[in-house]
LUMPAKE-749289 format. One record per residue (C-alpha): x, y, z. Coordinates in Angstrom, 1 decimal, padded with zeros to 4 digits. Layout:
BEGIN
NODE      c1      c2      c3
NODE       X       Y       Z
...
! end
This chain:
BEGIN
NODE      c1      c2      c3
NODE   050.7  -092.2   179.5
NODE   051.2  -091.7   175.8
NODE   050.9  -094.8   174.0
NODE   051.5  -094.7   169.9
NODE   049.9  -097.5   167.8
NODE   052.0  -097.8   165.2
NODE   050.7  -099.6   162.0
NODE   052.7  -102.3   160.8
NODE   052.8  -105.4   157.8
NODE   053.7  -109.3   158.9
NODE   056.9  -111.1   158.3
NODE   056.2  -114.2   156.4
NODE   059.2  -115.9   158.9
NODE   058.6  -115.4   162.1
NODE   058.0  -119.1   163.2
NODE   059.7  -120.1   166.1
NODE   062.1  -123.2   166.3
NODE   063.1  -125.2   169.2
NODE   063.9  -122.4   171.0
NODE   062.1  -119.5   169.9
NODE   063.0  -117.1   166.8
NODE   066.3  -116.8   165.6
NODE   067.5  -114.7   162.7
NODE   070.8  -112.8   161.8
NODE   071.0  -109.2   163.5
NODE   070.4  -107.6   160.4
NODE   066.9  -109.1   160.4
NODE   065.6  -108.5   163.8
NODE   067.1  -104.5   163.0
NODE   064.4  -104.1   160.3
NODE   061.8  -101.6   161.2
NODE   058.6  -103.0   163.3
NODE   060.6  -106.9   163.0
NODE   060.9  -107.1   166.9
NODE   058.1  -105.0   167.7
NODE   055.6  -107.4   165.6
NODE   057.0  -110.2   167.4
NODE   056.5  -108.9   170.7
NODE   053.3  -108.0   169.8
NODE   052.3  -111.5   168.2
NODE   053.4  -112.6   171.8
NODE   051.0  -110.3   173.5
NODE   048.1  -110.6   171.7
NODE   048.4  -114.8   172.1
NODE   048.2  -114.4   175.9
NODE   045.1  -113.6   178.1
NODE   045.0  -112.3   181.3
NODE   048.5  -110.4   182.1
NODE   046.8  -107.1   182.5
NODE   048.7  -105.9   185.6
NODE   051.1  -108.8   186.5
NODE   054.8  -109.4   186.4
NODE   057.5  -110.7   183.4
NODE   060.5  -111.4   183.7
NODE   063.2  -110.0   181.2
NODE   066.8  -110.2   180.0
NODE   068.8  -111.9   177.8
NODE   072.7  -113.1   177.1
NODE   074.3  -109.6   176.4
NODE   074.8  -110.5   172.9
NODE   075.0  -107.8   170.6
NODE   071.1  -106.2   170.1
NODE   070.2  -107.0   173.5
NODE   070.4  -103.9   175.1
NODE   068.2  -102.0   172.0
NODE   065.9  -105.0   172.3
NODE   065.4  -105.3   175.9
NODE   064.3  -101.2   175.5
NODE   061.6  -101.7   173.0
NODE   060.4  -105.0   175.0
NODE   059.9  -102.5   178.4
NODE   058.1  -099.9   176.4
NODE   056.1  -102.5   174.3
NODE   055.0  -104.1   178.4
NODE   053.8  -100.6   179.4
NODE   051.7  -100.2   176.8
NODE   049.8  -103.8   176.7
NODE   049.5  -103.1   179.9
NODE   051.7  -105.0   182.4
NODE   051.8  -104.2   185.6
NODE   055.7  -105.0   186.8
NODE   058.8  -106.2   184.6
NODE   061.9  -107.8   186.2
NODE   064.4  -107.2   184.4
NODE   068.5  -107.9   184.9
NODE   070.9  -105.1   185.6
NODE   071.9  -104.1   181.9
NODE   069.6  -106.1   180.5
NODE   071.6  -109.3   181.3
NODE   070.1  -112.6   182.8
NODE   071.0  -116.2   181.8
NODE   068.4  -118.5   180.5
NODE   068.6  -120.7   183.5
NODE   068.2  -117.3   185.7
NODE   065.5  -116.2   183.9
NODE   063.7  -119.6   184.6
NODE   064.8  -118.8   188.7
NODE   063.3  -115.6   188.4
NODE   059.4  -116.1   186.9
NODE   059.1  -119.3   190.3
NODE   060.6  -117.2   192.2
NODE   058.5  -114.1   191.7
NODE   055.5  -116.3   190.6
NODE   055.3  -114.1   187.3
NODE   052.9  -114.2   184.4
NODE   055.7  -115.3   182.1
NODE   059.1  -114.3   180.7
NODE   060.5  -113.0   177.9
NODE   064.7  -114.1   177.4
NODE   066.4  -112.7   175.0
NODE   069.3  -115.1   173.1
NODE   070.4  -117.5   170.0
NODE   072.0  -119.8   173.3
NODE   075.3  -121.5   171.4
NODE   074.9  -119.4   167.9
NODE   077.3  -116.7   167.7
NODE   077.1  -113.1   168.2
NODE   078.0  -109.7   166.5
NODE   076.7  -107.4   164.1
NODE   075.9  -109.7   161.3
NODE   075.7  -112.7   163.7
NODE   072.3  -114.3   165.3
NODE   070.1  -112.9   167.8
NODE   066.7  -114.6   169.3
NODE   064.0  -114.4   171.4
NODE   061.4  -116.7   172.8
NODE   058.7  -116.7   175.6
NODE   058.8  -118.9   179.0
NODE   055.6  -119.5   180.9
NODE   054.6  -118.8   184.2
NODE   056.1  -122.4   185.2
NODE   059.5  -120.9   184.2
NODE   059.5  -123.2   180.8
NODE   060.1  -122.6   178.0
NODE   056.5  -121.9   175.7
NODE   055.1  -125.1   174.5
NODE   054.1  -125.5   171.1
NODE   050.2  -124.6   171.3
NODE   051.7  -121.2   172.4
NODE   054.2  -121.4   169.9
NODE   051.9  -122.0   167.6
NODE   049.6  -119.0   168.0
NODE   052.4  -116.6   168.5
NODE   053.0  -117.4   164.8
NODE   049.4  -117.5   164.0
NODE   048.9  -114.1   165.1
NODE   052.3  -112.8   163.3
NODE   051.2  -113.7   160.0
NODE   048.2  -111.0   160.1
NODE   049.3  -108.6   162.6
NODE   048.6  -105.3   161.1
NODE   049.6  -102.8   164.5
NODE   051.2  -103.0   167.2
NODE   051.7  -100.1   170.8
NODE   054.9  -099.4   172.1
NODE   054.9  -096.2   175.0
NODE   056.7  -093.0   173.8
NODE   059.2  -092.5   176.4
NODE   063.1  -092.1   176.9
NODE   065.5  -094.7   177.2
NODE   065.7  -095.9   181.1
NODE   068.4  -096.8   182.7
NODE   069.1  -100.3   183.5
NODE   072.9  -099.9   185.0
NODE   071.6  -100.4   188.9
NODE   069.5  -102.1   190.8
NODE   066.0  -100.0   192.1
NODE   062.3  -099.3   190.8
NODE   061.2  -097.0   188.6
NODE   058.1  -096.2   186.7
NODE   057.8  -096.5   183.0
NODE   054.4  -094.9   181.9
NODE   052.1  -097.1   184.5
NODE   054.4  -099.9   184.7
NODE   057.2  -100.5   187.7
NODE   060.4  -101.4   186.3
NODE   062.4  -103.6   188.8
NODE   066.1  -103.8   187.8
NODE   067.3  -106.8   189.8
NODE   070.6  -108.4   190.6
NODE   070.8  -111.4   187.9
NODE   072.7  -113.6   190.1
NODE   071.5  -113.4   193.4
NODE   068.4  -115.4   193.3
NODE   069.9  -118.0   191.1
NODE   073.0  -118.3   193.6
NODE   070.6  -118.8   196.9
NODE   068.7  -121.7   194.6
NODE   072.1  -123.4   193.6
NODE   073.2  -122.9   197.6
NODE   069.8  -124.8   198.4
NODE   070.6  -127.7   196.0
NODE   074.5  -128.6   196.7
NODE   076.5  -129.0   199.7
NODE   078.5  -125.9   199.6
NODE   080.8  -126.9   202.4
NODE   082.1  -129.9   201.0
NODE   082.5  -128.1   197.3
NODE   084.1  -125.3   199.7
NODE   086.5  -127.7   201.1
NODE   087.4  -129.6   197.8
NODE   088.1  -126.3   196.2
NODE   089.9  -124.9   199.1
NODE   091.7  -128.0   199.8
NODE   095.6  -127.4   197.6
NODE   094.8  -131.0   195.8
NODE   092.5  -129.7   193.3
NODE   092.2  -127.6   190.4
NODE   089.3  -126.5   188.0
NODE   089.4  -124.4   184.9
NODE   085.7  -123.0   184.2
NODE   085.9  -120.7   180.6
NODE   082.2  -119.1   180.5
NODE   083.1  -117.9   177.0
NODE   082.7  -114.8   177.3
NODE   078.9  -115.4   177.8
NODE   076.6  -114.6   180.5
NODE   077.3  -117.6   183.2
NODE   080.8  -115.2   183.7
NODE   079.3  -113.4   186.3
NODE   077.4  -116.3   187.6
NODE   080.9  -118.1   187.9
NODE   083.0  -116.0   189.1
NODE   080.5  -115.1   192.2
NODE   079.0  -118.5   193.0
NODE   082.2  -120.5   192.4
NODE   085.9  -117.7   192.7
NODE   083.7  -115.5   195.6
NODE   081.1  -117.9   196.9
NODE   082.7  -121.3   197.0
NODE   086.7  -120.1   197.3
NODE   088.4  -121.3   193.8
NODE   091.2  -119.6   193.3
NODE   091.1  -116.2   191.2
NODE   091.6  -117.4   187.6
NODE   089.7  -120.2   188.0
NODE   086.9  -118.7   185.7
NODE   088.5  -117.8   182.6
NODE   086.8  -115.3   179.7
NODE   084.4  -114.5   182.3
NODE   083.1  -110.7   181.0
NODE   080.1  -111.0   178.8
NODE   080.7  -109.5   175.4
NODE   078.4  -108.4   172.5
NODE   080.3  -110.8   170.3
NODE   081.7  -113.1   172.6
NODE   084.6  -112.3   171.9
NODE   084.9  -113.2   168.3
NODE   084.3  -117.1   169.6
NODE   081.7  -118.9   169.1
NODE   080.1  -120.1   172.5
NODE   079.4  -123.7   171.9
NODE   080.7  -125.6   174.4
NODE   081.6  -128.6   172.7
NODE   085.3  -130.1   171.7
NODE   085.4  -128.0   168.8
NODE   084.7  -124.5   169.5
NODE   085.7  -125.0   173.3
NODE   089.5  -125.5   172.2
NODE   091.4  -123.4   174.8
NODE   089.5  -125.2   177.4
NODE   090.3  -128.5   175.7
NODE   093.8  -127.7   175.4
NODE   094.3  -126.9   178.9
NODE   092.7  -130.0   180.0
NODE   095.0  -132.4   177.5
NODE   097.7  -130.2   177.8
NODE   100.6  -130.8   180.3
NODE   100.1  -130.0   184.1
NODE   096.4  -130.1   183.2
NODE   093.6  -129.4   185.7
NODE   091.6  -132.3   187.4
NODE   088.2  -130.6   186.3
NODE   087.1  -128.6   183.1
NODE   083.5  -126.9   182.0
NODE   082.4  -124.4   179.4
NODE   079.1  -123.1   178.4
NODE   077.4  -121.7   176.0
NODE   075.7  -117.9   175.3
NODE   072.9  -118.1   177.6
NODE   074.5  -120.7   180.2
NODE   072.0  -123.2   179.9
NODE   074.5  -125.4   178.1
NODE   077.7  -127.0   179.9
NODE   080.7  -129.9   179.1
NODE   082.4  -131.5   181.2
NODE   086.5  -132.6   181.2
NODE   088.6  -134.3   183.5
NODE   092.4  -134.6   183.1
NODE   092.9  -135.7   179.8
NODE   089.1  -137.0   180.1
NODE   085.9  -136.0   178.0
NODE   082.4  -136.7   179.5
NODE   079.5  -136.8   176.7
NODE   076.6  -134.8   177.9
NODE   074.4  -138.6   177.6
NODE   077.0  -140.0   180.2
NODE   077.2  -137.1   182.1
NODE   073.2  -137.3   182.6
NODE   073.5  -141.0   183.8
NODE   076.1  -140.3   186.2
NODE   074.4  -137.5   187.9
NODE   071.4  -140.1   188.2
NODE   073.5  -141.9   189.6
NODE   075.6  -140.2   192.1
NODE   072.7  -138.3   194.3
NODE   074.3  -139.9   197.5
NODE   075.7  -136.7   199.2
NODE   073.9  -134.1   197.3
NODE   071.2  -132.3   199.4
NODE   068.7  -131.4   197.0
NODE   068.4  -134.6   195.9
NODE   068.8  -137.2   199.0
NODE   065.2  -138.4   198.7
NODE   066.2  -140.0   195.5
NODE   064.5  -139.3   192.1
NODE   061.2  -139.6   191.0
NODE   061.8  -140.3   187.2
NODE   064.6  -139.4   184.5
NODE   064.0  -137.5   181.1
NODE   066.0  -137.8   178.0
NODE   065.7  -136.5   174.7
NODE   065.3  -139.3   171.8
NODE   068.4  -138.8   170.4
NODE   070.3  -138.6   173.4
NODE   072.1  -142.3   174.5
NODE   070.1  -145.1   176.6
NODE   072.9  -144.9   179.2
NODE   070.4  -142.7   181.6
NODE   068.1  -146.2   180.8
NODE   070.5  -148.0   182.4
NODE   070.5  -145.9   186.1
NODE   066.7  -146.0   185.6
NODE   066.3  -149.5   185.6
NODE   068.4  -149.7   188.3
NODE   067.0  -147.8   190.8
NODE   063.4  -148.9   190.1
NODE   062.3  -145.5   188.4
NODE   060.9  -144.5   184.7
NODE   062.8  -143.2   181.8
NODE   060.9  -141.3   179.4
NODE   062.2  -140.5   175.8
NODE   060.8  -137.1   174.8
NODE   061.5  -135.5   172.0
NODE   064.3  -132.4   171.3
NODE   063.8  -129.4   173.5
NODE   063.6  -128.8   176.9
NODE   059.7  -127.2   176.5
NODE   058.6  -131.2   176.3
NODE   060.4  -132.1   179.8
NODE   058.2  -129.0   181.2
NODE   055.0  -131.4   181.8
NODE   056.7  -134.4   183.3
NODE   058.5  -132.1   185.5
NODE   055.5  -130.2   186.8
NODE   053.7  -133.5   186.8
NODE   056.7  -134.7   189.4
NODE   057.3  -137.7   187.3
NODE   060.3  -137.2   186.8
NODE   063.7  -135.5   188.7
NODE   066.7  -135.3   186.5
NODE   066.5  -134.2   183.1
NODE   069.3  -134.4   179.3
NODE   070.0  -133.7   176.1
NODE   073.2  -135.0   174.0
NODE   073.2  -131.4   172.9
NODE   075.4  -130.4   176.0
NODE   071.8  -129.7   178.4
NODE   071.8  -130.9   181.8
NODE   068.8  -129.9   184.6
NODE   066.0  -131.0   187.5
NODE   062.9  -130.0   188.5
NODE   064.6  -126.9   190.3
NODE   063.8  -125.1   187.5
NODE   062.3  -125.4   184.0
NODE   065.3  -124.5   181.8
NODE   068.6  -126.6   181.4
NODE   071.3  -125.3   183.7
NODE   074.9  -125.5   183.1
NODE   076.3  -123.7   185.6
NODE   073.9  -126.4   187.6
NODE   075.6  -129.3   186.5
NODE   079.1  -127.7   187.1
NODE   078.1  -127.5   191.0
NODE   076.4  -131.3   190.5
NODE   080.1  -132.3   189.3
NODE   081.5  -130.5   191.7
NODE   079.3  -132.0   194.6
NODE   080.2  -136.0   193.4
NODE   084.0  -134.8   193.2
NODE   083.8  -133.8   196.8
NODE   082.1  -136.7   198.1
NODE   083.9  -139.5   195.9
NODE   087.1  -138.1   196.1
NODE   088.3  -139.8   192.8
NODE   089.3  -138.3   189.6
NODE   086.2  -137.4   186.7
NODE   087.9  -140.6   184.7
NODE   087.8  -143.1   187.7
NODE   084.2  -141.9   188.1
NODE   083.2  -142.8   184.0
NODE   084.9  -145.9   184.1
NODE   083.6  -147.4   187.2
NODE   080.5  -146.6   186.0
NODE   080.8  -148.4   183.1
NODE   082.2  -151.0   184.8
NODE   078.6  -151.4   186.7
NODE   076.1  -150.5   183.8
NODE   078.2  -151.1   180.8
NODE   079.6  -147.9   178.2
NODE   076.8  -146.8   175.5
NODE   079.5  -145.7   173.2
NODE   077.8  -142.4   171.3
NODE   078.8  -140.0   168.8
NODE   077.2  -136.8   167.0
NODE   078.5  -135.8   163.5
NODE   076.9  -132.1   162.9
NODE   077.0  -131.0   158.9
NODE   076.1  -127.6   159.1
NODE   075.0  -125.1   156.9
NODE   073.5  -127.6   154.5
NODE   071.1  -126.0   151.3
NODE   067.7  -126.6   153.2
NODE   066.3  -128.2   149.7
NODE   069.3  -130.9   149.9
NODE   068.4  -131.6   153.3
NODE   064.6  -132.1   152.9
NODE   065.8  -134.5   150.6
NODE   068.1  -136.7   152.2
NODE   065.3  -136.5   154.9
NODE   062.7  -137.6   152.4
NODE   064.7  -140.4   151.4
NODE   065.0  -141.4   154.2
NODE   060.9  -141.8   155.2
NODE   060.6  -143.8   152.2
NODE   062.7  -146.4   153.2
NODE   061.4  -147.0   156.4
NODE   058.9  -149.5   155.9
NODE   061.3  -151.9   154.2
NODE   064.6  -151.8   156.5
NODE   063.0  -154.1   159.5
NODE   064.9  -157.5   159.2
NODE   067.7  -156.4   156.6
NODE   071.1  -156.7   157.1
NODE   073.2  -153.8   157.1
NODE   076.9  -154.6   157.4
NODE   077.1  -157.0   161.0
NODE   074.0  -155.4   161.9
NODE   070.2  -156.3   161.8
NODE   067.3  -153.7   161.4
NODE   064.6  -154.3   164.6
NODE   063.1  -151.3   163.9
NODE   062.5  -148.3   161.8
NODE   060.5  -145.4   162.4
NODE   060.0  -141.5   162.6
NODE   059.8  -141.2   166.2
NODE   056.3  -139.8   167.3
NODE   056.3  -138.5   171.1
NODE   052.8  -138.9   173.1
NODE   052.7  -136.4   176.3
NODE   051.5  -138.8   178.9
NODE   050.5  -136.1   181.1
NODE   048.5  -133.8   178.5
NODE   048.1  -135.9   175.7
NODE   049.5  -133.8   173.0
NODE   050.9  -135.9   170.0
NODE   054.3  -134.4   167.9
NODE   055.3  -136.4   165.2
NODE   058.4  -136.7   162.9
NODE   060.9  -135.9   165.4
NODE   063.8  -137.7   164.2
NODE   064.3  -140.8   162.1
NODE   065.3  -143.6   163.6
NODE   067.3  -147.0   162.8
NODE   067.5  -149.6   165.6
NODE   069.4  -152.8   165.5
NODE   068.8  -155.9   167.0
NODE   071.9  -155.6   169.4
NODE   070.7  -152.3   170.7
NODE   072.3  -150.3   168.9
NODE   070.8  -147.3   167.0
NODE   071.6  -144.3   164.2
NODE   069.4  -141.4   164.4
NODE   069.0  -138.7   161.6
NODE   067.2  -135.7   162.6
NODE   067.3  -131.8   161.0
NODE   068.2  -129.3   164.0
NODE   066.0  -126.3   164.7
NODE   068.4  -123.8   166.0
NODE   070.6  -122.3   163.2
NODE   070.1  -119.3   161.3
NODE   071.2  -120.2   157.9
NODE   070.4  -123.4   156.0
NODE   069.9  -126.8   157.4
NODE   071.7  -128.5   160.2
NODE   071.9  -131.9   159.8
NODE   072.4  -134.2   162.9
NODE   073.8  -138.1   162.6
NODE   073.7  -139.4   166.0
NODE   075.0  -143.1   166.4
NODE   074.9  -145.1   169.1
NODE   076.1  -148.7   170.6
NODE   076.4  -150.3   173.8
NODE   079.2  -152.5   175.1
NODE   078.6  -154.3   178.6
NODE   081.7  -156.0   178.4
NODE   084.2  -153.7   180.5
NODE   087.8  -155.0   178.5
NODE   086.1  -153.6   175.1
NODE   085.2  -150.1   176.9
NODE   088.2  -148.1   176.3
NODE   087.5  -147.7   172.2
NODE   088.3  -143.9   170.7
NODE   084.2  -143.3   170.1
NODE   084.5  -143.1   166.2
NODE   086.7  -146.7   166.7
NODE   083.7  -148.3   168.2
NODE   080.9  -146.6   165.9
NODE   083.0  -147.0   162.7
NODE   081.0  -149.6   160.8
NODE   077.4  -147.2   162.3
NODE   079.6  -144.1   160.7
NODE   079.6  -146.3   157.1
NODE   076.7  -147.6   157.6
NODE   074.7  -143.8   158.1
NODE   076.0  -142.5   155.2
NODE   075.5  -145.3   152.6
NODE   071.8  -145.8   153.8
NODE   071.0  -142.0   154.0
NODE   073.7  -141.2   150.8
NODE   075.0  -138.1   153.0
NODE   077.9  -137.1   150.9
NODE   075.6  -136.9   148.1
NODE   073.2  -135.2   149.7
NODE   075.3  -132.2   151.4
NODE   078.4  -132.4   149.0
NODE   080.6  -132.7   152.3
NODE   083.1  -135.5   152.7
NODE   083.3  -135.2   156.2
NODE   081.2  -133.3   159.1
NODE   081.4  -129.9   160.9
NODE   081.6  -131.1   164.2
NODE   081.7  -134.0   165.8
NODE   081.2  -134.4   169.4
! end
């Protein structure tokens, strides 16, 4: 086996985000970019010396160069087996199937998840440990660590393999095992969901669903679980070939850059059921006729709704939410007797509760859905969660929404994205922000009264780990809240998020347009955090 060791300089930015390193293509193309990267990864882990990882990413454009240095960069540290998807390919939520299943050492998954793709668009890359999760920040940590005085790394001389079918072949000492990426993630999903009933309803002549993977990776996913597996109708999955640029969209699947999908669903003759997701299908939203579902009431009515789903007739042992996402998954908890824990962003800190079994179901306003079935979000997941409460209700997505905010009251909730913001104007508006959070409690802001102000720090019950400022937060006395918080997955400049929040039990006030309901929040935001000044935009990107 002829291993080179190649000598190399670091790359002062190569700190992972939320979700691993992203960076334009043109970055990760640079000479020895990936390949210190990979090795940072390597060198921070002890003890994989002839075991298994798990690799593949969204098919966006680089993948297939990257997945080739990442095999050849395994051989030489030393691996003993790498799973990896037919050409390279393997969703996020897959790739999480795939290390439990195969109890491997960890995984490697290569995607930017909702950022675009192309030449000079965004690639990423980030590590998932032997629970299937995505790396927590200790491991995060010394991954950067070791990339800022990395000065070699080993990569195996050897040709290009070929990754176009299924079989076992050896690469230096190292078996290469190119594996079907949907079949183990399809018998899982057949485990959870009762595919008779979601057989019958699709089957049935009443009911029609338009799925549009995006041209992302949950297309093949779709079309064989749900078109092959579960009889919809051909068509039913629409966009559903993978493409190194998605197409030229951009695979968010919100109500701005899921349009077509939108349209069909408010259009005329529309479909009783919608979803999209996003690159690396770990992301989903839900429509009904005419009918949007935020991901924060999606969450809640899952929790709700386990009654006739098999993987989850023994009821749940906690729910998870994200800080910023809406108290509406609260609600449910209190209910039915269970705890709700408010984590912060990114599904690496659900990871503990969920191997802890505290809690079942977890959610993220950013369009995440998932359970303890895996360790990843799962959009494709959720679909088949909808799907199952469709079957057994038999009432249309709206009739489901509304009745349950007839029970536990509507926590109207908004996001306003302003993207691409200088990072310099940002950290000011955020600093701003900090020092005026000892004086808000008790003043009056419009109709409104400060309870609280805070930057929320998160305590992991079961390890013990401490992350602070995780998002600013503003809570009224009424329950109502306005979160500010700077994203971690873009590329280029600063994301700022506005998320505004306010619940209304009353059921003859529930039918408000969102931004109706959250108007005087909307004012409220900007004068307090003086967002036009700080961004120079008069209105944001998105709003979902």
């Amino acid at each position: 086996m002829n291993v080179r060791t190649v000598a190399t300089k670091p790359f002062s930015d190569q700190k992972p985000g939320t979700s691993g390193l992203r960076k334009r293509v043109p970055v990760f193309q640079q000479p020895h970019y990936l390949e210190n990267f990979v090795q940072s990864i390597f060198d921070s882990l002890e003890g994989y010396q002839g075991q298994t990882l798990v690799l593949g990413g969204d098919g966006r454009y680089y993948n297939q160069q990257a997945v080739q240095i990442i095999l050849k960069m395994a051989a030489a540290a030393g691996f003993g087996r790498v799973l990896v998807g037919r050409t390279g390919l393997l969703s996020t939520p897959a790739a999480s199937c795939v290390i439990r299943k195969n109890q491997a050492f960890g995984g490697i998954v290569l995607s930017a998840s909702h950022n675009p793709g192309g030449p000079t668009e965004d690639f990423g890359i980030k590590y998932n440990i032997s629970n299937g999760g995505p790396a927590p920040e200790k491991v995060t940590e010394a991954i950067y660590a070791r990339s800022q005085v990395i000065d070699q790394y080993q990569i195996l001389e050897a040709n290009e393999v070929d990754l176009t079918k299924p079989g076992e072949f050896k690469l230096g000492e190292m078996t290469v095992e190119v594996i079907d990426p949907v079949t183990d993630y399809a018998q899982l999903m057949e485990s959870l969901f009762d595919f008779d009933r979601i057989h019958e309803l699709l089957t049935s002549g009443g009911f029609r669903a338009c799925i549009d993977a995006m041209h992302a990776i949950t297309g093949p996913y779709a079309h064989r679980i749900l078109e092959q597996r579960l009889g919809a109708p051909a068509g039913t999955v629409h966009n559903g070939t993978p493409l190194e640029d998605f197409g030229g969209g951009h695979p968010d699947p919100n109500l701005v850059y899921a349009h077509d999908l939108v349209d069909i669903l408010y259009g005329e003759n529309a479909p009783d059921f919608g979803a999209a997701f996003d690159g690396d299908g770990d992301r989903n939203m839900i429509l009904g006729r005419k009918f949007f579902v935020t991901p924060s009431d999606s969450l809640a009515i899952l929790a709700a709704n386990t009654r006739g789903v098999p993987g989850y007739k023994d009821g749940l042992a906690g729910i998870a939410r994200s800080m910023p996402t809406s108290q509406a998954a609260n609600r449910v908890a209190e209910k039915l007797g269970i705890e709700c824990y408010e984590t912060p962003t990114g599904w690496k800190f659900f990871g503990n509760l969920l191997d802890a079994g505290r809690a079942t179901l977890c959610g993220e306003e950013s369009f995440g859905t998932g359970s303890n079935h895996i360790r990843e979000k799962d959009g494709l997941w959720a679909v088949l969660f909808w799907l199952n409460i469709l079957a057994v209700r038999r009432q249309s997505v709206e009739e489901i929404v509304t009745q349950h905010w007839q029970t536990y009251g509507r926590n109207y909730y908004s996001r306003h994205d302003y993207e691409g913001v200088d990072t310099d104007r940002a950290n000011t508006l955020v600093e701003g922000l900090r020092a005026q959070m000892a004086a808000l409690k008790g003043k009056s802001l419009g109709r409104y009264t400060v309870d609280y102000s805070d930057d929320f720090s998160y305590t992991d019950p079961i390890d013990g780990s401490i992350s602070q400022k995780q998002g600013i937060r503003i809570g009224f006395t009424d329950g109502s809240r306005i979160v500010f918080r700077l994203s971690g997955t873009g590329t280029q400049g600063a994301t700022l998020r506005v998320y505004l929040e306010s619940y209304e039990p009353d059921s003859a006030k529930q039918g408000l347009d969102p931004q109706t309901a959250l108007a005087e929040l909307i004012t409220i935001a900007d004068q307090v955090a003086q967002i036009q000044v700080h961004t120079g935009m008069e209105k944001p990107t998105v709003i979902t």
